[in-house]
PAKOL-600486 format. One record per residue: residue in one letter; x, y, z of N, C-alpha, C, O in turn. Coordinates in Angstrom, 1 decimal. Each point is the difference from the previous one (the first is absolute). Example, Ala and Ser with C-alpha at 12.3 -4.5 7.8 and 13.67 -1.06 7.14 Angstrom:
! residues 2
rest=a; nxx=13.2; nyy=-5.7; nzz=7.8; caxx=-0.9; cayy=1.2; cazz=0.0; cxx=0.9; cyy=1.2; czz=0.0; oxx=1.0; oyy=0.0; ozz=0.7
rest=s; nxx=-1.4; nyy=1.1; nzz=-1.4; caxx=0.9; cayy=1.1; cazz=0.0; cxx=-0.8; cyy=1.1; czz=0.8; oxx=0.5; oyy=1.1; ozz=0.1
END
This chain:
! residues 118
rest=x; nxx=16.9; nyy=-57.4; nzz=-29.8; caxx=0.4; cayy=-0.9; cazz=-1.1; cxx=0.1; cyy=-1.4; czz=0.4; oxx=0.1; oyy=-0.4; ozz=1.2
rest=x; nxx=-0.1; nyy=-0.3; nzz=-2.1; caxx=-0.1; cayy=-1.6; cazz=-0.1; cxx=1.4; cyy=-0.9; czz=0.8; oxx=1.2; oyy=0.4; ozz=-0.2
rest=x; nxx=-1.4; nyy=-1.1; nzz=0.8; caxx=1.5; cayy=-0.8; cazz=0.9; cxx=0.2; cyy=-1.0; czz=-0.7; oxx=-1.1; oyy=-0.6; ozz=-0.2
rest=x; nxx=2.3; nyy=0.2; nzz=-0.5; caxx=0.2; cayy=-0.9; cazz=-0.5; cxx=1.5; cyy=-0.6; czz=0.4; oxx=1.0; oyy=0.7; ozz=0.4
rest=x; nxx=-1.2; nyy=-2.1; nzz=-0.5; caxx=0.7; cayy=-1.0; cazz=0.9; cxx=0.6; cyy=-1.0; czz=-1.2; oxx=-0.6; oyy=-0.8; ozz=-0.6
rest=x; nxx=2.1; nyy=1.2; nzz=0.5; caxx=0.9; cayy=-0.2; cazz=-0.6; cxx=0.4; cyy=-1.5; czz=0.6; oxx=0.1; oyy=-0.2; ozz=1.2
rest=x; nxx=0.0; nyy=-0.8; nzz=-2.3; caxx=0.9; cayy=-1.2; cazz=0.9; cxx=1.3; cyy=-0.9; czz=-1.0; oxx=-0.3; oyy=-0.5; ozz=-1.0
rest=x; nxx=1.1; nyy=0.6; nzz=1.5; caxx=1.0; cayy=-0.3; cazz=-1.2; cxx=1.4; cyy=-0.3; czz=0.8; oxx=0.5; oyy=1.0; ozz=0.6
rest=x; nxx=0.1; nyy=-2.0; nzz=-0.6; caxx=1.2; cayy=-0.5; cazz=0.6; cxx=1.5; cyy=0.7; czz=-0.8; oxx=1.1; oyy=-0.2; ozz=0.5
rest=x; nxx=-1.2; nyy=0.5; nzz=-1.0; caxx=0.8; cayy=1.5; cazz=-0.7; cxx=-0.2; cyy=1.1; czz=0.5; oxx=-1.2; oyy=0.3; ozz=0.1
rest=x; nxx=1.9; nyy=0.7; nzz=0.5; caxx=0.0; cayy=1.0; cazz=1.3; cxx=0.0; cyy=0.8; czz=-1.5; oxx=-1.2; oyy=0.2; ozz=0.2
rest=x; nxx=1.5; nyy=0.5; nzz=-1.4; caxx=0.3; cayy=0.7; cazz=-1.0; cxx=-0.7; cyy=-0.1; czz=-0.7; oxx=-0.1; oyy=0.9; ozz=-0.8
rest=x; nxx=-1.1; nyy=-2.2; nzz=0.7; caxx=-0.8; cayy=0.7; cazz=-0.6; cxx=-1.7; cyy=0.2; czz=1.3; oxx=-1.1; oyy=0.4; ozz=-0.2
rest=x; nxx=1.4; nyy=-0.7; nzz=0.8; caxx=-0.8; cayy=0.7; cazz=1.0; cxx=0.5; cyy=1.6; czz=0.5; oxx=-0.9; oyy=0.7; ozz=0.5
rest=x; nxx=2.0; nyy=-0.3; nzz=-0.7; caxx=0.4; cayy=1.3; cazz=0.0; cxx=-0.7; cyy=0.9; czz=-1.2; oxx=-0.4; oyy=1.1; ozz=0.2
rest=x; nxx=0.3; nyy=-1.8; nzz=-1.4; caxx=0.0; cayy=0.3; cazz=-1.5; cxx=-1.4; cyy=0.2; czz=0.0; oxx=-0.2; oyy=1.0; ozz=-0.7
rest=x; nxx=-0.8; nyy=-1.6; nzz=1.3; caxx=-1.2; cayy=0.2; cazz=0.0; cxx=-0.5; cyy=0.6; czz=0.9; oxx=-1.1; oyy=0.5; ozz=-0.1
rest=x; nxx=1.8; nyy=-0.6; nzz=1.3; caxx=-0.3; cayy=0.8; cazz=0.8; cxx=-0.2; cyy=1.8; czz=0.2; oxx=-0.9; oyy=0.8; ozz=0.4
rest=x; nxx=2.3; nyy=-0.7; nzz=-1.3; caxx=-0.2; cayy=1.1; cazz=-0.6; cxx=-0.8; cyy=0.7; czz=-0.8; oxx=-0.5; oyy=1.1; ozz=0.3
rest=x; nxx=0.2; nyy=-1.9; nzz=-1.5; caxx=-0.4; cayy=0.2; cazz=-1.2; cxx=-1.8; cyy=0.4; czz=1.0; oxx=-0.8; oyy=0.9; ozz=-0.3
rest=x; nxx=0.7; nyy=-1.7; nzz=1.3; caxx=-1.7; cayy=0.2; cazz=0.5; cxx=0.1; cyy=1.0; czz=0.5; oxx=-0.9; oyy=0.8; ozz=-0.3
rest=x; nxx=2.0; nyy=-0.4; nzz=1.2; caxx=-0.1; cayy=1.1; cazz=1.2; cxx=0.1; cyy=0.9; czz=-0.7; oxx=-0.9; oyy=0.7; ozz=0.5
rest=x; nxx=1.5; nyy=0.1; nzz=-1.8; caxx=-0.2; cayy=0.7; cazz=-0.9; cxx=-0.9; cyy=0.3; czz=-0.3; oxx=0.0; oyy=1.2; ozz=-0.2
rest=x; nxx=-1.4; nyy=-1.9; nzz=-0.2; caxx=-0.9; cayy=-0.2; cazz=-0.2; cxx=-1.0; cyy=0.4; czz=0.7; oxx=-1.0; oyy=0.4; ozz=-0.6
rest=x; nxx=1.0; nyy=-0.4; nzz=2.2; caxx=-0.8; cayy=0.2; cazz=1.1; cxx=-0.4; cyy=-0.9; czz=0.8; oxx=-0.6; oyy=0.4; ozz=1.0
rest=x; nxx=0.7; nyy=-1.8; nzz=-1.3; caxx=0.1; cayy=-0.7; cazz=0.8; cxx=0.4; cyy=-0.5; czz=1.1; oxx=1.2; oyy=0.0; ozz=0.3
rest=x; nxx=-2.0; nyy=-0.5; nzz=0.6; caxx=1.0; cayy=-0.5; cazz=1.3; cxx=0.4; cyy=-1.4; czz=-0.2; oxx=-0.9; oyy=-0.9; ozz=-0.3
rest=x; nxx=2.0; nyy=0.6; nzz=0.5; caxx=1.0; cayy=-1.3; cazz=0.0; cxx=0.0; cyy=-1.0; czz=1.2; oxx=0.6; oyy=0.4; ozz=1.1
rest=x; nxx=-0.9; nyy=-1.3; nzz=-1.2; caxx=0.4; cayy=-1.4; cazz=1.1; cxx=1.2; cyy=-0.8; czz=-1.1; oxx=0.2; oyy=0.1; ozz=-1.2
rest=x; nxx=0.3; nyy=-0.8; nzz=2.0; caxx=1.0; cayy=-0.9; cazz=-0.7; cxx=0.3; cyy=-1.6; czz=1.0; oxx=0.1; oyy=-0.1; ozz=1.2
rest=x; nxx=0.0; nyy=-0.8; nzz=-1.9; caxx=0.1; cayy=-1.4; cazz=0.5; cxx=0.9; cyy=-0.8; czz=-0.6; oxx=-0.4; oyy=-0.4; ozz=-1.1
rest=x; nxx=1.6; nyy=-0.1; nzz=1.5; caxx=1.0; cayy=-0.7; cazz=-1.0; cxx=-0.7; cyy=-1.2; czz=-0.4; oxx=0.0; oyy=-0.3; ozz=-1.2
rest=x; nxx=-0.7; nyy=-0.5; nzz=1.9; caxx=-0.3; cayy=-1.2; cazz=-0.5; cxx=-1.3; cyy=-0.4; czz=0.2; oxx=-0.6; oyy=0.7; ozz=0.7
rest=x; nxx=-0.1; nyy=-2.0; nzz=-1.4; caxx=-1.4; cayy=0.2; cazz=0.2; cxx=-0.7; cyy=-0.4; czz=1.5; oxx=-1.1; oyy=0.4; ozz=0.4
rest=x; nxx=2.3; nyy=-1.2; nzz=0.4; caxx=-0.9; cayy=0.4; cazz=1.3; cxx=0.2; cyy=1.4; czz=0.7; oxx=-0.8; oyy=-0.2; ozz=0.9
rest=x; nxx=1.2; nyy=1.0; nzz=-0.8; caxx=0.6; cayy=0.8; cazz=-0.1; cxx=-1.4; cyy=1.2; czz=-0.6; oxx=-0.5; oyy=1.1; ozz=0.4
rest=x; nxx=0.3; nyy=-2.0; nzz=-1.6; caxx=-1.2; cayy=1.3; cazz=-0.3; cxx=-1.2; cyy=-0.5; czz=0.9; oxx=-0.3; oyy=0.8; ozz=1.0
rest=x; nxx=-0.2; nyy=-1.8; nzz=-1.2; caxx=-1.0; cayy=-0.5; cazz=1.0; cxx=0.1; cyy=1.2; czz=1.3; oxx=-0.6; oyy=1.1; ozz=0.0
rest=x; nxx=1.2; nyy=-1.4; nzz=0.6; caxx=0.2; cayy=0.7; cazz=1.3; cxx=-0.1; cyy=1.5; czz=0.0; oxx=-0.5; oyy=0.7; ozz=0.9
rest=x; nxx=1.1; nyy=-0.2; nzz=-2.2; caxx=0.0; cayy=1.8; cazz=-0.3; cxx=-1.1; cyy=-0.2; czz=-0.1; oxx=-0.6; oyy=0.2; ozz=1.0
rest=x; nxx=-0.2; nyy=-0.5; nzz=-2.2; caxx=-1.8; cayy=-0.1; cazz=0.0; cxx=-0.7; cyy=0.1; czz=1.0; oxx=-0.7; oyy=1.0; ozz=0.2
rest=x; nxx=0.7; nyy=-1.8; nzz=0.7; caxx=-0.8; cayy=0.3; cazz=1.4; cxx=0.6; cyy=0.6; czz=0.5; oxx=-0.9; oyy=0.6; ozz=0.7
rest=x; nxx=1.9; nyy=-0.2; nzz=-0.3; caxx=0.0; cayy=1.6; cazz=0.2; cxx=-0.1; cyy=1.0; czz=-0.2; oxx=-0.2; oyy=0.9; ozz=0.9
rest=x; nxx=0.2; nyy=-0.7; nzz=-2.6; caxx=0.4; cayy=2.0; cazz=-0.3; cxx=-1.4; cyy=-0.6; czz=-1.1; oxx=0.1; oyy=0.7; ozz=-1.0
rest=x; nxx=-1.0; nyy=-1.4; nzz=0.7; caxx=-1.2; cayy=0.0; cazz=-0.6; cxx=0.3; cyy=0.7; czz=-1.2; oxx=-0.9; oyy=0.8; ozz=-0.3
rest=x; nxx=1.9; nyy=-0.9; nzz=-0.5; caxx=0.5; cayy=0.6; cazz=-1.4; cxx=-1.6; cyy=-0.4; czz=-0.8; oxx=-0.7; oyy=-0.9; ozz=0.2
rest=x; nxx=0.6; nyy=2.4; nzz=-1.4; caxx=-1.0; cayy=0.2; cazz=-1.1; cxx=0.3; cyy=-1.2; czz=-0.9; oxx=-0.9; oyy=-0.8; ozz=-0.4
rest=x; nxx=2.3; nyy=0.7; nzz=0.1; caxx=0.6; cayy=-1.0; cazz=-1.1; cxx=1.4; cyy=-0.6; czz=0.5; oxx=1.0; oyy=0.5; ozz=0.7
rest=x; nxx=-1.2; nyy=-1.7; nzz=-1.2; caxx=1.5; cayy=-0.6; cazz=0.1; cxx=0.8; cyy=-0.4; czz=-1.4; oxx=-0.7; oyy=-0.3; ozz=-1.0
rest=x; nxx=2.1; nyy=0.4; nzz=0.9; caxx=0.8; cayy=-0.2; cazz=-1.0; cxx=0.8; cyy=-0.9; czz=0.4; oxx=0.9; oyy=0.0; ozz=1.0
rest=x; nxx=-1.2; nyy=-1.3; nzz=-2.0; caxx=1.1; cayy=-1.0; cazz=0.9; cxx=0.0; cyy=-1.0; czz=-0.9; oxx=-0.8; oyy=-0.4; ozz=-0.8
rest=x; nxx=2.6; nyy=0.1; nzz=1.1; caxx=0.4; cayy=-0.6; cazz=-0.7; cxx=0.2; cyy=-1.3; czz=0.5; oxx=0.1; oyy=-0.2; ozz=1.2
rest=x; nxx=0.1; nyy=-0.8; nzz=-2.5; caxx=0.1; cayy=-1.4; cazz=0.0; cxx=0.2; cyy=-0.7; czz=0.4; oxx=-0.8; oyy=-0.7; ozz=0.6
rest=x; nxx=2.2; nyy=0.5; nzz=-0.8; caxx=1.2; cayy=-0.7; cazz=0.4; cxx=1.0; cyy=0.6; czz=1.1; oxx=1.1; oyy=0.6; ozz=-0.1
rest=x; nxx=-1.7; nyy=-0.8; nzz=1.2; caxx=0.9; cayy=0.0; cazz=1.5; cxx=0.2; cyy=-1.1; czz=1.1; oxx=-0.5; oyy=-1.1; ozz=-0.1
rest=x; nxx=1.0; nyy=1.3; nzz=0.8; caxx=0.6; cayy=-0.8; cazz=1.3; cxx=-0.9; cyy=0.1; czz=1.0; oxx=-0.8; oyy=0.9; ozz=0.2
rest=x; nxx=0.9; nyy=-2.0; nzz=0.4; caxx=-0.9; cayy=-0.1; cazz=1.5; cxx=-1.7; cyy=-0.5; czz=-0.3; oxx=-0.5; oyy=-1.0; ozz=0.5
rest=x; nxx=-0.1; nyy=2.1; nzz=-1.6; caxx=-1.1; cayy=-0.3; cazz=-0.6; cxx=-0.2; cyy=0.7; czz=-1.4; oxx=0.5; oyy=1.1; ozz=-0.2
rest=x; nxx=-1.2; nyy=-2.1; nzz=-0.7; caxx=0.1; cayy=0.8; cazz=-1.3; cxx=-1.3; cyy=1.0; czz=0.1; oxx=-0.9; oyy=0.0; ozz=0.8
rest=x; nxx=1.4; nyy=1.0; nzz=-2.7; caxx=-1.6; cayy=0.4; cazz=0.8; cxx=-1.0; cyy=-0.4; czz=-0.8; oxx=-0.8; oyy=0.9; ozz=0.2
rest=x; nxx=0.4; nyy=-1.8; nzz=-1.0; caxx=-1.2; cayy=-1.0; cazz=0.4; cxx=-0.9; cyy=-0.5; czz=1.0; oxx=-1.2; oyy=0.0; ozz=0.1
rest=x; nxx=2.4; nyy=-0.5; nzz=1.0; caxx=-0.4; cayy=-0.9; cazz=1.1; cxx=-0.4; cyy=1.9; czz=0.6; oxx=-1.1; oyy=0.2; ozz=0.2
rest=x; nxx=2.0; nyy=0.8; nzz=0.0; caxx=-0.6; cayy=1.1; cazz=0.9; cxx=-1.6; cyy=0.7; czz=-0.6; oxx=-0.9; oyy=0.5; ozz=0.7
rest=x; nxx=0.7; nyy=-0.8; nzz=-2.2; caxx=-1.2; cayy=0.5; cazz=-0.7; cxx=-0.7; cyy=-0.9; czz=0.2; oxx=-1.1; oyy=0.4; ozz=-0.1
rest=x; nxx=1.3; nyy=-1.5; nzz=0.3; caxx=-1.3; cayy=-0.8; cazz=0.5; cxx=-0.4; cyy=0.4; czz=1.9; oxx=-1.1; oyy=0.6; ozz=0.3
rest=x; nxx=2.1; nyy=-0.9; nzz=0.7; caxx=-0.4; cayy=0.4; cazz=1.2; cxx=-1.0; cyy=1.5; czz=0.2; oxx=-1.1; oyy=0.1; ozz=0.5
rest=x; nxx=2.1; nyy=1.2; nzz=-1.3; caxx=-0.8; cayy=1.2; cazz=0.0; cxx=-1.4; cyy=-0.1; czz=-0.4; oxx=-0.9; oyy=0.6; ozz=0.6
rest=x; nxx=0.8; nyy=-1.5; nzz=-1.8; caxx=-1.7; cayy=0.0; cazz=-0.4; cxx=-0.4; cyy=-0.4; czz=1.1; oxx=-0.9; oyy=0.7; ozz=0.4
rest=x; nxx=1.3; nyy=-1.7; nzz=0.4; caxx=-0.8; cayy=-0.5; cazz=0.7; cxx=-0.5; cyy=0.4; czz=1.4; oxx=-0.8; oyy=-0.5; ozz=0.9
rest=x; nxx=1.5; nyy=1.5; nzz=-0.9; caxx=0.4; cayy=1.0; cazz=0.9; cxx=-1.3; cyy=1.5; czz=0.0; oxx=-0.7; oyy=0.5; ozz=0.9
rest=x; nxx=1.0; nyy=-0.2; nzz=-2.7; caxx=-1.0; cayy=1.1; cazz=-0.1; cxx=-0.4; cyy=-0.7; czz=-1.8; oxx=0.8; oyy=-0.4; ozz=-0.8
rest=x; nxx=-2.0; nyy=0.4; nzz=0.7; caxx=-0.5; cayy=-0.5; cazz=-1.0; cxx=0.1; cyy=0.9; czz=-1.2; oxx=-0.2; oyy=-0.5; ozz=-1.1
rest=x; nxx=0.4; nyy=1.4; nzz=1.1; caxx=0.2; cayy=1.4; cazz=-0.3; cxx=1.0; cyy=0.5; czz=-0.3; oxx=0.0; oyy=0.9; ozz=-0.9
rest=x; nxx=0.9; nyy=-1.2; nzz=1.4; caxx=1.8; cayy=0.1; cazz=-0.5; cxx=0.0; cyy=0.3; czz=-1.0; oxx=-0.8; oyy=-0.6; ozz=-0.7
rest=x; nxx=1.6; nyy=1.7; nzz=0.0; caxx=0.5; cayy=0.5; cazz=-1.1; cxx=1.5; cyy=-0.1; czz=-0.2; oxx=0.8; oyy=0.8; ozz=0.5
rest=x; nxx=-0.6; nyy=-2.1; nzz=-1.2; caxx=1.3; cayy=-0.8; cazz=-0.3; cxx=0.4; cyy=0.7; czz=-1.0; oxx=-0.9; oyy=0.4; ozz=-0.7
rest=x; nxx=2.3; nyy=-0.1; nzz=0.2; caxx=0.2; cayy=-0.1; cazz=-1.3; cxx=1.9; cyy=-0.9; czz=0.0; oxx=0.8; oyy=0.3; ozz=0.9
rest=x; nxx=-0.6; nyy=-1.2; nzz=-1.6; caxx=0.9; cayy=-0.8; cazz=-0.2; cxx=1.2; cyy=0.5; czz=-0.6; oxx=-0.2; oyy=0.5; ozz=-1.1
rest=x; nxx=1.7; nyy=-0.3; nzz=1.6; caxx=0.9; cayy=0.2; cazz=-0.5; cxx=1.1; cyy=-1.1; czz=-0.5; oxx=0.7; oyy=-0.7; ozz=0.8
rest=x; nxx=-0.6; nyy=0.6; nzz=-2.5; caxx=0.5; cayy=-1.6; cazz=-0.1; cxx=1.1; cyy=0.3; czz=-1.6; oxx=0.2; oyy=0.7; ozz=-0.9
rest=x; nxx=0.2; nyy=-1.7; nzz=1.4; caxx=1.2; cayy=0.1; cazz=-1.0; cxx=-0.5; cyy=-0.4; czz=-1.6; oxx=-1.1; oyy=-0.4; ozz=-0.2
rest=x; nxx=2.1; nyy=0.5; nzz=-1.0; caxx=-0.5; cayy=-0.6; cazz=-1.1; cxx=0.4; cyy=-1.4; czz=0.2; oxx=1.1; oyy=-0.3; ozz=0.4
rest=x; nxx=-2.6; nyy=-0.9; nzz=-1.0; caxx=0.6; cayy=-1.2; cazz=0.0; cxx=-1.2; cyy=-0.3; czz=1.2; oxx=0.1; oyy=-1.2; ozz=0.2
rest=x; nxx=-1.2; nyy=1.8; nzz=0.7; caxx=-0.1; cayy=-0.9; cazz=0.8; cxx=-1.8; cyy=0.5; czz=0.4; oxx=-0.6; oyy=0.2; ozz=1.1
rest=x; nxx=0.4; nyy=-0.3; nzz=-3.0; caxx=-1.8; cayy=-0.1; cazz=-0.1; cxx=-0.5; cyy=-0.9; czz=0.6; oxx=-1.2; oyy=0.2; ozz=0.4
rest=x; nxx=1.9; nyy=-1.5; nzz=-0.3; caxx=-1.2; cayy=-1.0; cazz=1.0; cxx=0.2; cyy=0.2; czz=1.3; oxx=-0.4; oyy=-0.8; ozz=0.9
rest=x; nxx=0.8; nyy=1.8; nzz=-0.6; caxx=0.1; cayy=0.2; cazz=1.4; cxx=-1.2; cyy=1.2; czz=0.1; oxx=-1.0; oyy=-0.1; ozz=0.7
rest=x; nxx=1.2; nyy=1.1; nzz=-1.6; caxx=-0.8; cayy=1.2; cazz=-0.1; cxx=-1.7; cyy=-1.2; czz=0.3; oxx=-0.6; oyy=-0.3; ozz=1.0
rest=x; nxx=0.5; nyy=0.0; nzz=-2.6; caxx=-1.2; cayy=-0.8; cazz=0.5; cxx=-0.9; cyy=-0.2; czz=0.8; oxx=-1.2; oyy=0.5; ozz=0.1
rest=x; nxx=2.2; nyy=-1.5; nzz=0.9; caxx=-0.4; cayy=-0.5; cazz=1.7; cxx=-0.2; cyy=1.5; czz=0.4; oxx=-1.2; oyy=0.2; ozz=0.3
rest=x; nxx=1.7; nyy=0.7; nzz=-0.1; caxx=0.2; cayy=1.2; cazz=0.6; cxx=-1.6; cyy=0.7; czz=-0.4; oxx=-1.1; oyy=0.2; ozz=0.6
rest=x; nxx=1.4; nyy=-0.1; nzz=-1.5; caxx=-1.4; cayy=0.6; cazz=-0.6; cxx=-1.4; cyy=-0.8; czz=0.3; oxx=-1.0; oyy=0.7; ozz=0.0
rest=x; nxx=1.1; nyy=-2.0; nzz=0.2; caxx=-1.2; cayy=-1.1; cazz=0.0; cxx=0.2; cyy=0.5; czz=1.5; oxx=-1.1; oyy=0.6; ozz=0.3
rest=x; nxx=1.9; nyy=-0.7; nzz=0.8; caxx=-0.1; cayy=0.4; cazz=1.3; cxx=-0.1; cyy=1.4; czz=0.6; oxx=0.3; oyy=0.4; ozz=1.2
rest=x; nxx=-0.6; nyy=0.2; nzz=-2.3; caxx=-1.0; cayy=1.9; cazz=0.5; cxx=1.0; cyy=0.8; czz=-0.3; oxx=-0.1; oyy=1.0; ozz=0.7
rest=x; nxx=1.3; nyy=-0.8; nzz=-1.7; caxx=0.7; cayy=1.1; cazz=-0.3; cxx=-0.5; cyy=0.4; czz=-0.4; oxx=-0.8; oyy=-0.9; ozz=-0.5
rest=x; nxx=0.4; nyy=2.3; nzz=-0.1; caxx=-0.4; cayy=0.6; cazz=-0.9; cxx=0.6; cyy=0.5; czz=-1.2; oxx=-0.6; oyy=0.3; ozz=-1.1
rest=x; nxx=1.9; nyy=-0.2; nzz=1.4; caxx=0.7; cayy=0.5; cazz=-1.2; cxx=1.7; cyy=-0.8; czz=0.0; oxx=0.2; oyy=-0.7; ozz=1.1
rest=x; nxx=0.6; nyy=0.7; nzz=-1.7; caxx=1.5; cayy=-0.2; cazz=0.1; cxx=0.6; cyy=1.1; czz=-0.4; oxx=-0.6; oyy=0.9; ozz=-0.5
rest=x; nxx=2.1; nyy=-0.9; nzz=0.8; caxx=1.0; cayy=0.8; cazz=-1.0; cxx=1.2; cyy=-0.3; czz=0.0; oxx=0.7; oyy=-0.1; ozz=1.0
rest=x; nxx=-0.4; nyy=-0.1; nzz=-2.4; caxx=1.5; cayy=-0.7; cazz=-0.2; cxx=1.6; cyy=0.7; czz=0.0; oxx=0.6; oyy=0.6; ozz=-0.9
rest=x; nxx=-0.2; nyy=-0.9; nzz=2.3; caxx=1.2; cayy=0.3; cazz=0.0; cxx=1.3; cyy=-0.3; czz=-1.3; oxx=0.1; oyy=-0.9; ozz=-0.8
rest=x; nxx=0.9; nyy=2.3; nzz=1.0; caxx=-0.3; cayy=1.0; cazz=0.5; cxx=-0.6; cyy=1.0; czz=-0.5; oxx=0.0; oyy=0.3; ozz=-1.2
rest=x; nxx=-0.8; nyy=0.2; nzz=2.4; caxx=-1.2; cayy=0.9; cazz=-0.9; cxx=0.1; cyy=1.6; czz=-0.5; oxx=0.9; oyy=0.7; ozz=0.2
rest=x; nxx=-1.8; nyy=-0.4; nzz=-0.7; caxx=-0.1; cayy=1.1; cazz=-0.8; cxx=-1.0; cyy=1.0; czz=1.6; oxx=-0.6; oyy=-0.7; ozz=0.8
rest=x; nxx=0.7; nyy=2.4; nzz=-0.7; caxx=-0.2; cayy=0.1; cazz=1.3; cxx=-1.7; cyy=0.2; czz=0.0; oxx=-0.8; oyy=-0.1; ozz=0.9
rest=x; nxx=0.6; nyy=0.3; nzz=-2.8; caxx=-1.5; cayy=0.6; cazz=-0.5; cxx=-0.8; cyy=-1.2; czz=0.5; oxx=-1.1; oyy=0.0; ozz=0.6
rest=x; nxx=2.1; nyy=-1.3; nzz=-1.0; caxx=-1.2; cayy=-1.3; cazz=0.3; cxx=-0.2; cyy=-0.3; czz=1.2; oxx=-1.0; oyy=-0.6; ozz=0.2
rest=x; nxx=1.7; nyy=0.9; nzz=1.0; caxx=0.1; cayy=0.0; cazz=1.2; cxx=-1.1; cyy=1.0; czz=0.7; oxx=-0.2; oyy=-0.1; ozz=1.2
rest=x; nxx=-0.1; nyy=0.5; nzz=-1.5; caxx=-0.9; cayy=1.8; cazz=0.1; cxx=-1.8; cyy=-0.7; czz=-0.5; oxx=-1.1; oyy=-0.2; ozz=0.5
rest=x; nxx=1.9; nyy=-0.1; nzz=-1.8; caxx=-1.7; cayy=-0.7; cazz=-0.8; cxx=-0.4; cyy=-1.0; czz=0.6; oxx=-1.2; oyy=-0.2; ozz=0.3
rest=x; nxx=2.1; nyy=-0.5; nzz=0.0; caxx=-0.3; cayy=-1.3; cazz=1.2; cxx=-0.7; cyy=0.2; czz=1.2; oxx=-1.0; oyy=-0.6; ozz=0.4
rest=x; nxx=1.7; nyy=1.5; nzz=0.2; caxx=-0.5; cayy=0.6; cazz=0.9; cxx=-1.3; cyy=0.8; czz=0.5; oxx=-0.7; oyy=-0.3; ozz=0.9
rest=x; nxx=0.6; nyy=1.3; nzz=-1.7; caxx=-1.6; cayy=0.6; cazz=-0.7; cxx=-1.2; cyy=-1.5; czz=0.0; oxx=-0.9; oyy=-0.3; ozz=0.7
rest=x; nxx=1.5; nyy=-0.3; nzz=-1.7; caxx=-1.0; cayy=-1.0; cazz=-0.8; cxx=-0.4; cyy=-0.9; czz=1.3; oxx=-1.2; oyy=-0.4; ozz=0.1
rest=x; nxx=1.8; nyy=0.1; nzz=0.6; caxx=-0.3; cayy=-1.3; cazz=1.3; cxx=-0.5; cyy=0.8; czz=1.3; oxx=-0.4; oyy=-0.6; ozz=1.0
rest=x; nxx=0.3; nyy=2.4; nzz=-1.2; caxx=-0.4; cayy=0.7; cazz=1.1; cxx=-1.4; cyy=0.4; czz=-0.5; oxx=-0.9; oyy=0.3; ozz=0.8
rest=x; nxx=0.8; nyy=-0.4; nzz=-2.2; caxx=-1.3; cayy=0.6; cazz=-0.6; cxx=-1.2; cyy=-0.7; czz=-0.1; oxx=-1.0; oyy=0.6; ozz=-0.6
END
């Protein structure tokens, strides 16, 4: 099954999804912040990443730009609050493929997942 690499400066909802995947059959990586994902990335070569926005140290913008540039190929999907489409945007203009708006629903999390692995 598919590795997907959770990143989110909230330890609860990285628990929350972490779950919801491993349930699922997935294998789990996890990264509190976006340098932080950087670094998990080149190591555990996750299928998909789930990462959110607005964090500390690096946002994940600045980490979804480095990963592209990293693997051209990256399968981003954006975790973002309501209120912060011009961020989605940029996100999307810089290789996400999909978002999902916190807090989320676990179906859209799943479909998100599917859809950016498919």
């Amino acid at each position: 099954m598919a590795k997907i690499l959770i990143v989110d400066d909230a330890q609860f909802m990285r628990l929350r999804c972490a779950r919801l995947l491993s349930e699922q059959g997935y294998e789990v990586a996890e990264a509190q912040n976006g340098r932080e994902a950087v670094e998990v990335y080149q190591q555990a070569h996750p299928d998909a990443v789930l990462m959110d926005i607005t964090m500390p140290e690096m946002d994940g913008l600045a980490a979804l730009r480095q990963i592209k540039q990293l693997d051209p190929n990256a399968r981003v999907a954006m975790l973002t609050a309501l209120g912060q489409q011009g961020i989605v945007l940029e996100a999307v203009k810089a290789g996400a493929r999909d978002f999902i708006v916190k807090p989320f629903e676990a179906e859209r999390v799943l479909s998100a997942v599917k859809r950016i692995l498919g």
